[in-house]
C-alpha positions in Angstrom: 5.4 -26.0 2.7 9.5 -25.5 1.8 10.4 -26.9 5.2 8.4 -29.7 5.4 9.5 -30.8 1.8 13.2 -30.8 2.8 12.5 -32.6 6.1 10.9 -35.5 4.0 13.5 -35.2 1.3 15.9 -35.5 4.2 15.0 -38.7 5.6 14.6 -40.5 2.3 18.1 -40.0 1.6 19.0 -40.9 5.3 16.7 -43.7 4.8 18.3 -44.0 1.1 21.8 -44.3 3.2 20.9 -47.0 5.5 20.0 -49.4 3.1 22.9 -48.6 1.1 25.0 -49.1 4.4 23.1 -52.5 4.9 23.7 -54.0 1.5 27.2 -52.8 1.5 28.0 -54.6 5.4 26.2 -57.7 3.9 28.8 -58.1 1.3 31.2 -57.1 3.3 30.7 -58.9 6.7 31.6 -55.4 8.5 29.1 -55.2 11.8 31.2 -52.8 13.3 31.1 -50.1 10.4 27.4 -51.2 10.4 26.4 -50.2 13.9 28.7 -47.1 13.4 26.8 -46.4 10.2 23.5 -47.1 11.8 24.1 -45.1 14.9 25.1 -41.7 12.6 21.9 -42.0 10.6 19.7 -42.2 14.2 21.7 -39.0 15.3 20.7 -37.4 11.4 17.0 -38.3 12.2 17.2 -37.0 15.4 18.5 -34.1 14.5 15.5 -33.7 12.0 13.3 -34.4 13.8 14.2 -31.8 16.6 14.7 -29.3 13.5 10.9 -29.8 12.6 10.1 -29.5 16.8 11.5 -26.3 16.2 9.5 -25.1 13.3 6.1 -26.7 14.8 6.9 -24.2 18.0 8.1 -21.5 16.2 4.6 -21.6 13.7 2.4 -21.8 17.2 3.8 -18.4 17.9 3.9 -16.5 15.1 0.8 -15.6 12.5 0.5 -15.7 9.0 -0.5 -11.9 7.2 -2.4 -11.7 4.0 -2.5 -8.1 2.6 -5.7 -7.1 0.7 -4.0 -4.4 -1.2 -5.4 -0.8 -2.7 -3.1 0.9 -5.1 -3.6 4.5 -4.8 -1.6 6.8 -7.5 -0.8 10.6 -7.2 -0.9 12.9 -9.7 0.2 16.6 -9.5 2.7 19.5 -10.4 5.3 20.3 -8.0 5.0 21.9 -4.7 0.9 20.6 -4.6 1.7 18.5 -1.0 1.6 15.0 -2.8 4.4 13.4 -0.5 3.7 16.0 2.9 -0.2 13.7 2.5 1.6 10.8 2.1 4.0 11.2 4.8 1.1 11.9 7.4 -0.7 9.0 6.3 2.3 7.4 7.2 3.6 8.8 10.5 0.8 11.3 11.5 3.4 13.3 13.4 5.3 14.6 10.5 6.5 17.6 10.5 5.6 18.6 6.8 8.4 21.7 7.1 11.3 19.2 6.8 10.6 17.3 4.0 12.2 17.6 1.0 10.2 17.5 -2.8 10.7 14.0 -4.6 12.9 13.4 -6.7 12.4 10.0 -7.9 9.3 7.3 -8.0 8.6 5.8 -4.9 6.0 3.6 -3.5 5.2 3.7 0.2 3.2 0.4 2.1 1.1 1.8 4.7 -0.7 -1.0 6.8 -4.0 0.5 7.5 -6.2 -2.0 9.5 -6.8 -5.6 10.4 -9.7 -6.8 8.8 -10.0 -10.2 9.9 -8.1 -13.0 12.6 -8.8 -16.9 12.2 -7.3 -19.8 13.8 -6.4 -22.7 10.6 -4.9 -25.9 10.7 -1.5 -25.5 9.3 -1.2 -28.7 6.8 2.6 -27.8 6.8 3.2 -28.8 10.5 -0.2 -29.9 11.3 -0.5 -27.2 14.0 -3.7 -24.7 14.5 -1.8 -21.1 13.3 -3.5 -17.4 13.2 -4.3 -16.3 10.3 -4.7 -12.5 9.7 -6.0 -10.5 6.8 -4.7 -6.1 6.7 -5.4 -3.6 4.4 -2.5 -2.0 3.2 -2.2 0.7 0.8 0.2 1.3 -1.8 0.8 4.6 -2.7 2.6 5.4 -5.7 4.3 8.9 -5.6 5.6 10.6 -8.6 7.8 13.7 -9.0 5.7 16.6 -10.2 7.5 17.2 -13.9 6.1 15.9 -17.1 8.3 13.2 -17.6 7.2 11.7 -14.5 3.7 12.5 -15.0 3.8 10.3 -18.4 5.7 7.3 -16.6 2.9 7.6 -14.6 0.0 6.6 -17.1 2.1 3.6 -18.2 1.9 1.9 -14.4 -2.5 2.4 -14.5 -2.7 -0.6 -17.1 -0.6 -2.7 -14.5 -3.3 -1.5 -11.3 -6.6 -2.9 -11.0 -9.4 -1.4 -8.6 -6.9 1.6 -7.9 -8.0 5.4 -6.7 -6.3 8.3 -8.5 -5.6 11.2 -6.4 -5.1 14.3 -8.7 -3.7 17.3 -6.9 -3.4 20.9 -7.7 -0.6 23.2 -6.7 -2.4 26.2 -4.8 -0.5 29.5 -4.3 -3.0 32.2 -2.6 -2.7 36.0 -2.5 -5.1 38.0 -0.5 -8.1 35.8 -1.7 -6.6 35.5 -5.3 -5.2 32.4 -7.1 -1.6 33.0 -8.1 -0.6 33.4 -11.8 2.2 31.3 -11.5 0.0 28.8 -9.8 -2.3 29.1 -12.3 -0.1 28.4 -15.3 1.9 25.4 -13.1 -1.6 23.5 -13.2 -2.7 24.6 -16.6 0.3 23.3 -17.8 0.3 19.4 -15.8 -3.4 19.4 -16.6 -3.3 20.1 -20.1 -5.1 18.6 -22.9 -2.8 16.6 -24.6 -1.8 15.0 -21.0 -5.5 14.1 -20.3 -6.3 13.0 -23.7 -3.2 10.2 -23.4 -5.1 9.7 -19.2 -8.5 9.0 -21.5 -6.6 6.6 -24.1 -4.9 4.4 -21.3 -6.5 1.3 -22.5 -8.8 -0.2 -19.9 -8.7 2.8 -17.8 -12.0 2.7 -16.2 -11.9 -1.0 -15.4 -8.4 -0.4 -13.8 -9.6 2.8 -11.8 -12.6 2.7 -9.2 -12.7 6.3 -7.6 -11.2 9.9 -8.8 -10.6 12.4 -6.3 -9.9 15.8 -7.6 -7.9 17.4 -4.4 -7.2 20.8 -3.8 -4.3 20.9 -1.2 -3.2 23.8 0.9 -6.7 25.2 1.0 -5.8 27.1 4.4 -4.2 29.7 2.4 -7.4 31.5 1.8 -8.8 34.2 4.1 -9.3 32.6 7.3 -12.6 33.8 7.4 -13.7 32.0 4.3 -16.1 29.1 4.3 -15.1 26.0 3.0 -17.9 25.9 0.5 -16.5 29.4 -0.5 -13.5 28.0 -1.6 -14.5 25.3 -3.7 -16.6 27.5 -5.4 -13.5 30.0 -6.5 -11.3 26.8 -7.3 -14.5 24.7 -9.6 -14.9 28.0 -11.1 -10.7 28.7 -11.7 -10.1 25.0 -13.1 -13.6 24.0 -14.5 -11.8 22.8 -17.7 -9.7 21.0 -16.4 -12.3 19.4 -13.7 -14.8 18.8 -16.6 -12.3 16.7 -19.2 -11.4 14.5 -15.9 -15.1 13.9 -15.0 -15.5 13.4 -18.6 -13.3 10.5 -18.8 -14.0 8.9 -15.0 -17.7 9.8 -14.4 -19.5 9.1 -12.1 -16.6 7.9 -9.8 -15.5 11.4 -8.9 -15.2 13.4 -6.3 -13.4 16.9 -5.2 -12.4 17.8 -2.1 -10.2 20.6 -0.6 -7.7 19.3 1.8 -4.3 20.9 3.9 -1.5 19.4 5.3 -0.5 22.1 7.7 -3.8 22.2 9.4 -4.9 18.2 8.2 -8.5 19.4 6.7 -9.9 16.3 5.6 -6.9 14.5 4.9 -8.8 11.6 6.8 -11.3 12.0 4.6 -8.6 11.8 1.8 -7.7 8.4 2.9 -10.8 7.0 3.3 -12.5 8.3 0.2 -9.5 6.7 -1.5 -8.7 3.9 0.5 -11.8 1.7 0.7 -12.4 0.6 -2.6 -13.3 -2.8 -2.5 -14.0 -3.5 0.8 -17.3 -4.9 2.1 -19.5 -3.7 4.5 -18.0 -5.4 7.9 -14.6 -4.8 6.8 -15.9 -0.9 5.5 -17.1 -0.9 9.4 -13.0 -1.8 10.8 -11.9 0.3 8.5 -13.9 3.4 9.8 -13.2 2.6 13.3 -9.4 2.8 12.4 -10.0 6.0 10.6 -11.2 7.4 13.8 -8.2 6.7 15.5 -6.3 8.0 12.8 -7.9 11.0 13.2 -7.3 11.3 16.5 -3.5 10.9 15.9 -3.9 13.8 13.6 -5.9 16.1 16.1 -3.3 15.6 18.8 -0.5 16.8 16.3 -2.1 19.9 15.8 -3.0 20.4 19.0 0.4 20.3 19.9 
């Protein structure tokens, strides 16, 4: 819309120039500087009108993306795998040993799917363009000390239809939950913190879906089921668990994931992911999930 304003502003002044140039060789009886005049606005109008060619070509070729955007916003203590999910969301063959724990905010755009391709009419250049709608979530990750944490709460106001991820860090000895672990989550999840999460004003129209995530779940006994698990960690944090469903019920969930081994990080994504989304584009967005989690398997595999 830009460029086709300046081309029209563009010949108005050339057009602004030639009768300018006209009234000035009537009273002056110059035909020479006339047709010289003349001739140099042709070549400007040429020269436009090649410039728009250009654009009308270039717009054939090229397609305009519309993002259908989902915030999703990580919560957690240090060292519970917040940016190692992230980063395999991102680039599924991530080797989670080399990277380093945050140290400042940081958002990452992930392009998830295409939901949608349609040929429009460009009124700009009056030429038939593609038009294609992605999903593309915005993950917000926050460095796991308290200051952070409370910078945090003040972005949820700012989010609408967004999915809070809250992590806990998981240190396992033979079976056992840590101490220090222990106290690192009792700590992040205290009371006062998730009585200023229940006062955010609006919270529950700016938040569709709460998952509670246990990460690094393939520290316990290999041997262990997964529903074993669960059970020892509901049973470790059930304060904690109960004061966020308290606030967020019924849109929560809990789930055990691990980035070393990718247990349900798919799952992660897509539980998170696909708020707002109807059911044809709920269908694309499973399909590209699949291969997702194919990417995922082969990493392992290898």
């Amino acid at each position: 819309m830009q460029t086709d304003y300046y081309y029209t502003l563009s010949l108005l002044m050339a057009l602004f120039m030639l009768v300018v140039s006209l009234f000035s060789v009537r009273n002056s009886g110059n035909k020479e500087r006339y047709e010289k005049e003349i001739s140099q606005l042709k070549d400007m109008i040429t020269k436009k009108e090649k410039m728009l060619k250009h654009f009308k070509d270039y717009a054939k070729k090229t397609s305009i993306i519309e993002y259908k955007r989902q915030d999703i916003v990580l919560f957690g203590p240090r060292w519970s795998g917040k940016t190692s999910i992230v980063a395999l969301w991102e680039k599924p063959w991530t080797v989670i040993t080399k990277i380093e724990s945050s140290t400042a905010w940081k958002n990452y755009y992930i392009d998830i799917c295409k939901l949608k391709e349609n040929k429009m009419m460009c009124p700009t250049f009056e030429v038939e363009r593609v038009f294609i709608e992605k999903l593309q979530v915005i993950v917000h990750d926050w460095p796991g000390e308290d200051q952070y944490r409370d910078e945090a709460l003040k972005t949820l106001p700012r989010l609408n239809n967004s999915s809070i991820i809250f992590l806990f860090e998981l240190k396992i000895k033979n079976g056992t939950i840590d101490d220090k672990s222990l106290k690192l989550n009792n700590e992040y999840y205290s009371k006062y913190f998730l009585k200023q999460l229940g006062d955010v004003p609006t919270i529950n129209k700016n938040v569709s879906k709460v998952i509670i995530t246990f990460n690094k779940i393939d520290l316990f006994p290999s041997e262990w089921t997964y529903e074993k698990k669960m059970e020892l960690l509901r049973t470790t944090y059930e304060e904690q668990i109960d004061r966020i469903k308290s606030i967020f019920a019924p849109v929560v969930i809990e789930l055990g994931t691990s980035s070393r081994t990718n247990e349900n990080l798919i799952r992660l994504l897509a539980e998170s992911a696909s708020v707002g989304l109807n059911a044809s584009e709920q269908r694309i967005f499973n399909d590209t999930l699949e291969e997702k989690k194919g990417k995922i398997y082969e990493r392992k595999q290898a």
